[in-house]
N, C-alpha and C positions, 0 to 999 in steps of 0.2 A: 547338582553334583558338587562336594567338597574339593578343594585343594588337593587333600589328601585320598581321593576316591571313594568317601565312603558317603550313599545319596543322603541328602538332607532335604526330607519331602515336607511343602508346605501344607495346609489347610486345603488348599484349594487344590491341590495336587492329588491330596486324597482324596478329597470326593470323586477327584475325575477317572482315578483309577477304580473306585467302586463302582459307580456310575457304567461304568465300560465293563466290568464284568458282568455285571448285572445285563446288560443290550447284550452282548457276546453270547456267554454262558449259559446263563436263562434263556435267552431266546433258542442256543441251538439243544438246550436238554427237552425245552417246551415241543420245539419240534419232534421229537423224538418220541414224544409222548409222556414223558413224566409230568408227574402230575406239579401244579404251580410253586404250591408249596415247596416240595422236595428242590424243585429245578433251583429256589432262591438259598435254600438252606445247603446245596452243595457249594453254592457262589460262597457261602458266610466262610465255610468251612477254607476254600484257597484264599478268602483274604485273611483270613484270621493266622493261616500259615502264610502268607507273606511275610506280614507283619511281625509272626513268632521268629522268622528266619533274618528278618530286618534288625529285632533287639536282640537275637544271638552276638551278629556281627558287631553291632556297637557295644553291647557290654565285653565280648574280645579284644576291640580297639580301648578298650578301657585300663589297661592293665601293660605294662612292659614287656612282662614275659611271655605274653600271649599275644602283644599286639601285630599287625601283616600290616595295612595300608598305614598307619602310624607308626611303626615302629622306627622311621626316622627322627621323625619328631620326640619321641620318648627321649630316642640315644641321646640326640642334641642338647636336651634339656638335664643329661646328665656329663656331659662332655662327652659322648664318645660318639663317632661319627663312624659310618658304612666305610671300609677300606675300597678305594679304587680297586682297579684291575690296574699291573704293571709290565710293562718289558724287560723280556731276558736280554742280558747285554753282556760283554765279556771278548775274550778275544779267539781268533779263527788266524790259522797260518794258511797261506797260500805259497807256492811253489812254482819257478821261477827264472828267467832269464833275467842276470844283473842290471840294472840302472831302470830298468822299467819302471815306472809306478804306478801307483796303484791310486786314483782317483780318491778325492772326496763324494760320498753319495753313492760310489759304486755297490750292487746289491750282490748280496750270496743269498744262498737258499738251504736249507736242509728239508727235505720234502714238500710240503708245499708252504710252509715256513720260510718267511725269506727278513734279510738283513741288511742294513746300510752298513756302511762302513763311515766312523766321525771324524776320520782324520786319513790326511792322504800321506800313503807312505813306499820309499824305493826298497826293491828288494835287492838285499846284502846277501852272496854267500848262497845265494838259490833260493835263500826265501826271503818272508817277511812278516812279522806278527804285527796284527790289525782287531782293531778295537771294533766294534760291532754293536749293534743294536736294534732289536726285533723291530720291526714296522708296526707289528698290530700288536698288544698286549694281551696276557696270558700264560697259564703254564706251560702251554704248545710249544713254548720258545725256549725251554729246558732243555739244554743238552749237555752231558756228560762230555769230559774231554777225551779226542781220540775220532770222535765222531765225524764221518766224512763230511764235507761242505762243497757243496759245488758255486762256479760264478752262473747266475742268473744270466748272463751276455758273455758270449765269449771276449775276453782280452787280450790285443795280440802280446806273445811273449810270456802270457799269464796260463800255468796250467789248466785243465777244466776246473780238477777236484785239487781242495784241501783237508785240514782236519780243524777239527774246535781244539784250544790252545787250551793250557794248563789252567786249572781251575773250571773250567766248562764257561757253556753259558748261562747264567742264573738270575735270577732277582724277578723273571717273569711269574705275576700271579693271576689271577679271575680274580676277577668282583666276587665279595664278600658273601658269603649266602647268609639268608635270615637269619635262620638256629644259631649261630654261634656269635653274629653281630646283638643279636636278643640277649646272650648268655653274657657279653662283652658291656652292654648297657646294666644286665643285673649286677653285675658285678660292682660296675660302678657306685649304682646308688647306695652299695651295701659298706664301702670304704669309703672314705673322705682322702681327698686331698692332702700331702702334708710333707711338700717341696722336698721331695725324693723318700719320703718313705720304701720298706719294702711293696706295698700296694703298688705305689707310686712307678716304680722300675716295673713291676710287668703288670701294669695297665699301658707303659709308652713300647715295649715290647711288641706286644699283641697288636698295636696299631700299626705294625708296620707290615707291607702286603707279604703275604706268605707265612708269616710266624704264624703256629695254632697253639701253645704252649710255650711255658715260660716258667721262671723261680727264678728266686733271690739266694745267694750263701753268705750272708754276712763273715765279712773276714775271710773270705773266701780264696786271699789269694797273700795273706797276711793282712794282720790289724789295721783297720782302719779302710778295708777295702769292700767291693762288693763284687761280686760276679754275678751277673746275669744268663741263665743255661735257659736254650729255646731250642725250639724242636720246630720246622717246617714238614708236616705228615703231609701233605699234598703237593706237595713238590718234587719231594724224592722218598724212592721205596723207603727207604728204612727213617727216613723223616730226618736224618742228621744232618745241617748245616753246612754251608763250605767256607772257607776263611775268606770269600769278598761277601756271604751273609754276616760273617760275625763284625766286619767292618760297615754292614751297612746298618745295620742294629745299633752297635757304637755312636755311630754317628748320629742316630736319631737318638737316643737315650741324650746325647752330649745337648744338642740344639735342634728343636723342630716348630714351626709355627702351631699354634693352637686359635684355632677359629674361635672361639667362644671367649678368649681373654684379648685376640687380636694382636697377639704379641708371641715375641719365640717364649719356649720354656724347655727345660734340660735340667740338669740333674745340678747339684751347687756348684761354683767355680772352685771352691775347697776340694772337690772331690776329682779336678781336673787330676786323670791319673793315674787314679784310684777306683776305676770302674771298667769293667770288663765286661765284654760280651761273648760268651763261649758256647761251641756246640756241644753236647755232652758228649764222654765216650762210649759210645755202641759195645752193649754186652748180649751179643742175640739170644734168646733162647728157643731150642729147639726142642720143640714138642714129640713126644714116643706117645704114640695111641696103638691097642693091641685090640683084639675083638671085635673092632666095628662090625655093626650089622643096621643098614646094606650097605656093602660095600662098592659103592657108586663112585663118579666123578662130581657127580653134582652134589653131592653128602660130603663129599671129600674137602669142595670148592666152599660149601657153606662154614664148614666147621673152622678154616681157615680165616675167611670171614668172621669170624664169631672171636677166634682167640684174638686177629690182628684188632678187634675193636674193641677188646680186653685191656689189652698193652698199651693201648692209648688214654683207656681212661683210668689207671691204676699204674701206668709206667709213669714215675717222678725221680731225679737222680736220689740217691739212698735210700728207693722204695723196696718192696718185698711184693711177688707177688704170688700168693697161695695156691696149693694146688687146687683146693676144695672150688678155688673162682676158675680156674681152669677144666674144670670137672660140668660146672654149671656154663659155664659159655659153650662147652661141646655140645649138652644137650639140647639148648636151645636152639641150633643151628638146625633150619629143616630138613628134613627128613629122615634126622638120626633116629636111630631105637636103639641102640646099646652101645658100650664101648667101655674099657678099658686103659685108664691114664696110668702108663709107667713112668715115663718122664714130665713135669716134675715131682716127685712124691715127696720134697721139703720145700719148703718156703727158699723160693727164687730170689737172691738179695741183690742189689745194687752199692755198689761205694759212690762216696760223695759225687763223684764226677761222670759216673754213667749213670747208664739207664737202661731199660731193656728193652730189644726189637726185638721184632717177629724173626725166627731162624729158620720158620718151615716145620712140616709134619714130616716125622715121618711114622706106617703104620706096620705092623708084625701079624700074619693069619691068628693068631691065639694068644 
């Protein structure tokens, strides 16, 4: 077996698994009563599909776009490497009797979610805002501000519950899945290099955990500047960004190490500035369906399904997106048989600065 998991069977390897189908197979079809011949000409037949099933696989690992057990090796050899999984971090107020403090290392929890706390702090005024950071990484560690937090140990003087603090908790992602690390490698090999090109800005984008989309606007903020608009669709419903993503983006765009050169790299020091990292502005659009038939929950749930994975892959900030594509995502959705698009019946447009999300169906009897 390779490195990479895919077998790499010797001479001698092969005969021994012939060999053994052959004693195996043959012997218990002979027993059975098939006659000699046949008993060995069914053994030809499962080795001959082994083997057809063996050069599937490796002519698959052959290729980028296709490659599973190599596809890191691919990425690598075009710079672009699997994104970690990351923790949601961010601040949490707790509630309070004055001069208490509040430990270093002390955990909160939001369900079975739980948090340290990175710095130790006294509560002023009945409370105290504290910085946090998920234990385990993941999206699981996303929370919205507002959101109640309890201390994992009681603390004397320290309320049970608090809330997550302005801005939420964020920056938690999962490991990278294949399809879009594959699609992150093609990209690659299909641009070059070329010390901050637009390529170059949302290939460093995309690398960081969480981002799925990305664009460049040159001049985007006046001459001589650039803005960078990303979008995190698996992090938050409507996929829009929050002002400590567009600082964490910033920061990578400015300076990040790169394995493959061994060295930081970032955008020019000329451009120290003059680069932006922004979430776009949310223009939802809300879907009018009239006549479905049948009119199901699970019909309802697919077609939903169907447009929100529309707007992802046709929503770009000053995109358009047609009704005729929203006509054809409904129908593919299973188990539709008919229906009726009233809303949009023109081309759904976007200004430079948004983009469109999902706003919801809604549908009318006729």
């Amino acid at each position: 077996m390779s490195n990479n998991g895919i077998p790499r069977l010797s001479v001698s390897e092969v005969a021994q698994i012939v060999d053994l189908a052959y004693e195996d197979s043959g012997s218990d079809l002979l027993a059975l009563g098939v006659g000699q011949a046949k008993a060995f000409h069914s053994v030809d037949q499962e080795v001959g599909r082994l083997f057809a099933n063996h050069m599937s696989n490796l002519s698959r690992e052959a290729f980028p776009w296709s490659a599973v057990h190599t596809a890191p090796e691919w990425g690598a050899l075009f710079n672009t490497f699997l994104k970690d999984s990351s923790c949601a971090s961010g601040p949490v107020i707790l509630y309070g009797v004055d001069g208490v403090s509040i430990q270093l290392n002390t955990v909160v929890q939001i369900g079975v979610v739980q948090y340290r706390v990175t710095a130790e702090k006294t509560i002023v005024g009945g409370e105290v805002s504290l910085d946090v950071i998920a234990l385990s990484p993941g999206l699981s560690g996303n929370f919205v501000e507002g959101t109640v937090v309890n201390l994992a140990t009681p603390v004397a003087g320290v309320d049970a519950s608090g809330i997550v603090g302005p801005g939420g908790l964020v920056g938690g992602a999962d490991t990278e899945e294949l399809v879009p690390f594959r699609d992150r490698t093609v990209a690659s090999l299909r641009v070059a290099p070329g010390g901050g090109n637009d390529d170059d800005y949302v290939r460093w984008a995309l690398e960081v955990p969480g981002v799925t989309r990305a664009w460049t606007d040159a001049h985007g903020n006046g001459d001589g500047t650039v803005v960078v608009r990303f979008m995190m669709d698996e992090t938050y419903a409507d996929g829009i960004p929050t002002e400590a993503d567009e600082q964490t983006v910033l920061n990578y765009l400015r300076r990040h190490w790169d394995d493959s050169l061994g060295r930081f790299i970032g955008y020019p020091v000329h451009m120290d500035g003059k680069v932006y990292a922004w979430a776009p502005v949310a223009k939802p659009l809300n879907f009018q369906i009239s006549g479905l038939d049948p009119v199901t929950e699970a019909v309802k749930s697919a077609i939903s399904a169907q447009l929100k994975d529309l707007i992802r892959r046709e929503g770009a900030p000053g995109a358009e997106i047609h009704p005729s594509w929203c006509w054809e995502a409904i129908s593919l959705a299973t188990g539709e048989r008919k229906h009726v698009l009233t809303f949009p019946t023109d081309p759904f447009t976007t200004q430079r600065g948004e983009i469109a999300t999902f706003g919801g169906v809604s549908y009318a009897a006729t």
